[in-house]
FIGUMAR-199072 format. One record per residue (C-alpha): x, y, z; residue in three letters. Coordinates in steps of 0.5 Angstrom, whole numbers, padded with zeros to 4 digits, always signed. Example, Ala and Ser with C-alpha at 12.3 -4.5 7.8 and 13.67 -1.06 7.14 Angstrom:
BEGIN
+0025-0009+0016ALA +0027-0002+0014SER 
***
This chain:
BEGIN
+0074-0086+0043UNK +0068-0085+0049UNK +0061-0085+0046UNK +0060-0078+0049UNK +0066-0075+0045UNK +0064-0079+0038UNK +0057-0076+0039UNK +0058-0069+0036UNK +0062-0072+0030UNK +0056-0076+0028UNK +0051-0071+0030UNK +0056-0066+0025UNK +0056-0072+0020UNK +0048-0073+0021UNK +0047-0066+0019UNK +0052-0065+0013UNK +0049-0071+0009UNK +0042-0068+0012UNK +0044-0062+0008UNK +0047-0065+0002UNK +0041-0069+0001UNK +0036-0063+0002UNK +0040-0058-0003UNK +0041-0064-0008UNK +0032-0064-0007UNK +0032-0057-0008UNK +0037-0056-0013UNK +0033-0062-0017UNK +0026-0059-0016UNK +0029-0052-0019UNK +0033-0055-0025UNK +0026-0058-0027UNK +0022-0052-0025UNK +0026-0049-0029UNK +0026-0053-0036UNK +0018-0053-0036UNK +0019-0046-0035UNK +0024-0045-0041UNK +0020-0051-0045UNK +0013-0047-0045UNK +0017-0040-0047UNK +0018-0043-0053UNK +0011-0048-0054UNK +0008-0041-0052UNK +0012-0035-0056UNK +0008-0031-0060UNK +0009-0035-0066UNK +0007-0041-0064UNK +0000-0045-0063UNK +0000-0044-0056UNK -0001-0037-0056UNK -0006-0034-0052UNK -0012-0034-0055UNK -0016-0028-0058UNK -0019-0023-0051UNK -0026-0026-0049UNK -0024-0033-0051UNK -0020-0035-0044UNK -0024-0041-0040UNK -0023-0047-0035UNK -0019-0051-0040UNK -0014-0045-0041UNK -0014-0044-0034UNK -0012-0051-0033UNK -0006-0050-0035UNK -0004-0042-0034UNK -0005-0044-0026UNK +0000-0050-0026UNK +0004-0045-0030UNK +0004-0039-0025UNK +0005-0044-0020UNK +0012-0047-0024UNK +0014-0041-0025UNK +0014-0039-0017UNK +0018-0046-0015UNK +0023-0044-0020UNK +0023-0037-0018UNK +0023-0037-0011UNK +0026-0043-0009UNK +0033-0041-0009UNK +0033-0035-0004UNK +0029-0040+0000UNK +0034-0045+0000UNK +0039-0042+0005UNK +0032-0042+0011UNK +0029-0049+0008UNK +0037-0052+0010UNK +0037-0048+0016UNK +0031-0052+0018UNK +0034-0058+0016UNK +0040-0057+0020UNK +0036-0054+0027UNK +0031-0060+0026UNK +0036-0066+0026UNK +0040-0063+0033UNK +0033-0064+0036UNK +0031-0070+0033UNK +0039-0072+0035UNK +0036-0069+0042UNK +0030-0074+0042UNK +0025-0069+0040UNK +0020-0070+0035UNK +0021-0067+0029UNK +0019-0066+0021UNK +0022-0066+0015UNK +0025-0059+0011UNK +0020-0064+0006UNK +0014-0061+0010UNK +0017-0054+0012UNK +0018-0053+0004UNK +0011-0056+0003UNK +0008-0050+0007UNK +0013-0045+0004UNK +0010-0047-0003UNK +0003-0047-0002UNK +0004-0041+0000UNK +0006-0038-0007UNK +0001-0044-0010UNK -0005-0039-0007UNK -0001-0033-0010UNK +0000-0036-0016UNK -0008-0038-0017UNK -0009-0030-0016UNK -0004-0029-0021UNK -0007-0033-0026UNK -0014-0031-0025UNK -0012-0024-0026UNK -0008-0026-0032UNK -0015-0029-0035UNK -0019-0022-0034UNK -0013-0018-0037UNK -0013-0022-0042UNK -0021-0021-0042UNK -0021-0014-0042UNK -0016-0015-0048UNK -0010-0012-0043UNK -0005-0017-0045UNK -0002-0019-0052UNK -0003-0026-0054UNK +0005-0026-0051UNK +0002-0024-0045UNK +0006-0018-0044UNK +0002-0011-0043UNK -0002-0008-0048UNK -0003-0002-0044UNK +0002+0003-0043UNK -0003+0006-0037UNK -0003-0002-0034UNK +0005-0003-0035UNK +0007+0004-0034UNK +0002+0003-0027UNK +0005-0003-0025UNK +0012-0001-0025UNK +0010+0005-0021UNK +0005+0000-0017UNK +0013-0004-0014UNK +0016+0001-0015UNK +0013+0004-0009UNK +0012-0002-0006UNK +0019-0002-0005UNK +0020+0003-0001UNK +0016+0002+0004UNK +0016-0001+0011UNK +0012-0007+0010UNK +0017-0009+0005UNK +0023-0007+0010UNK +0020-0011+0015UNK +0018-0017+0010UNK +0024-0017+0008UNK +0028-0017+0014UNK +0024-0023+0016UNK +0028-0027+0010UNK +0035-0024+0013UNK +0035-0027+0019UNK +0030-0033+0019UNK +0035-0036+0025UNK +0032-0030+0030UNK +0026-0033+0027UNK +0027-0040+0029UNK +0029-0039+0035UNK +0023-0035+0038UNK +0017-0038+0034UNK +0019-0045+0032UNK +0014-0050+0032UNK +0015-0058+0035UNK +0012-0063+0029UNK +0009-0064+0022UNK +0004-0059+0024UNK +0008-0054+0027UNK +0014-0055+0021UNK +0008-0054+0017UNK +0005-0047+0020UNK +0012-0046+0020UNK +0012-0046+0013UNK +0007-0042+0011UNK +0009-0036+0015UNK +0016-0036+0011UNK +0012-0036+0005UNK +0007-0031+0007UNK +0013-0027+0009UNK +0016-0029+0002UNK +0010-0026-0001UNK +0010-0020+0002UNK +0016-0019+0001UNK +0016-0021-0007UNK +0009-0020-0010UNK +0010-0013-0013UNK +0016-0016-0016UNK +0012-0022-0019UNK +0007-0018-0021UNK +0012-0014-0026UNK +0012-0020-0030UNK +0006-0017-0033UNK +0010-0012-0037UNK +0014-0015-0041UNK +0011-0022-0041UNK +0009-0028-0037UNK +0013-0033-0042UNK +0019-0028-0043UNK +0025-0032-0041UNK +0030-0026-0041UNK +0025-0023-0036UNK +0023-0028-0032UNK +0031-0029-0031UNK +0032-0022-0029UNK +0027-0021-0024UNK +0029-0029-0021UNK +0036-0026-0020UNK +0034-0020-0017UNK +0030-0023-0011UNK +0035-0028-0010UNK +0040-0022-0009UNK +0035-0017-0006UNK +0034-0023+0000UNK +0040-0025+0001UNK +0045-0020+0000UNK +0047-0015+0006UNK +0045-0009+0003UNK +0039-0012-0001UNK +0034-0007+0003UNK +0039+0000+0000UNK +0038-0005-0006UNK +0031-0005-0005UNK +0030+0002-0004UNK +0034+0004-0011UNK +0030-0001-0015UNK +0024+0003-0013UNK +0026+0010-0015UNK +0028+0006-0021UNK +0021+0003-0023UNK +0017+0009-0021UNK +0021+0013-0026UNK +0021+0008-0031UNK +0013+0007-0030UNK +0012+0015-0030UNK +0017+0014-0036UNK +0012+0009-0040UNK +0006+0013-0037UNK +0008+0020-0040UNK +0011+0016-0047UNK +0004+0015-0048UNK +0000+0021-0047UNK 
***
């Protein structure tokens, strides 16, 4: 067999293992986001010693852990719809690396990804601490105002529906179009990328995040269920008619919880 004709065969096997490797990264990374994040449900549930404290009381050291917190719990969440786009890159990288252009790893694109929701999920933790200041969350740091849980859902609800979060999400779906037209040579530039997939990712999901506050930041059911819904939401074909049918869903169910207490 002729190099030229063994070429492709290596570069197809130099991929397939790029890929193993990526997802086995990607899948170990979750795996332990998510085992912290079930570890402190447990270590911070409303019977334990490291509740919350009493309003007033938050400060840097509580802020110390609530940010890493936040931040963990955006890897665990996000990583596994992201990872279709993150071996996407992985693959595109290696046939350029096999044609003699210079490029980053999937290590440095994912870098840009997550720092991205590390930023979304400082935001998060700060807005917690004044919350929690103004004696709107629960120790459990779940809402304690209908008006605030109530206002939330109708807050995402809406935000389902509009064109921005068509348009972010329509982003998530085809980031192959995406690459093609914006891609981006080296460490830089894989990093740039990065950081404009996760901004897209933000736009797309940050409503959704912010329901957390509802039913509780540390309530491993709800976590789940809103991990779940994005992971279905980005990568399902019909994920924007999803979409739109959670948002009449959750401005009912906010309407509802803002009506029950009136």
């Amino acid at each position: 067999m002729s190099t030229s004709a063994a070429a492709p065969g290596l570069l197809e096997s130099a991929i397939r293992r790029d890929r193993i490797i990526v997802a086995a990264g990607l899948a170990g990374l979750t795996l332990l986001a998510w085992l912290y994040v079930i570890r402190l449900s447990r270590l911070m549930s409303p019977h334990s010693v490291m509740a919350m404290p009493m309003p007033g009381d938050i400060g840097v050291p509580e802020l110390g852990y609530l940010i890493p917190m936040w931040i963990v719990m955006m890897v665990a969440m996000m990583v596994p719809s992201a990872a279709p786009t993150i071996l996407l890159f992985a693959n595109i990288a290696r046939s350029r690396k096999a044609r003699g252009v210079p490029s980053a790893s999937a290590a440095i694109f994912t870098s840009g990804y997550l720092l991205v929701w590390a930023v979304y999920a400082t935001i998060a933790a700060l807005l917690q601490s004044e919350l929690h200041r103004l004696a709107l969350l629960s120790p459990s740091m779940a809402s304690a105002s209908p008006w605030l849980g109530g206002g939330l859902l109708i807050l995402a609800g809406i935000y389902q529906v509009l064109p921005a979060k068509g348009a972010c999400l329509s982003h998530c779906h085809s980031p192959f179009g995406v690459f093609s037209h914006e891609w981006r040579e080296g460490v830089g530039g894989a990093l740039i990328m990065g950081i404009r997939h996760g901004s897209y990712c933000v736009g797309c999901c940050w409503a959704l995040m912010a329901l957390l506050f509802v039913a509780g930041v540390m309530n491993l059911v709800w976590v789940a269920a809103i991990a779940i819904f994005v992971l279905v939401e980005k990568l399902s074909p019909g994920g924007r008619a999803i979409g739109r049918l959670s948002g009449i869903l959750l401005m009912a169910w906010g309407v509802w919880v803002v009506a029950a207490a009136v």
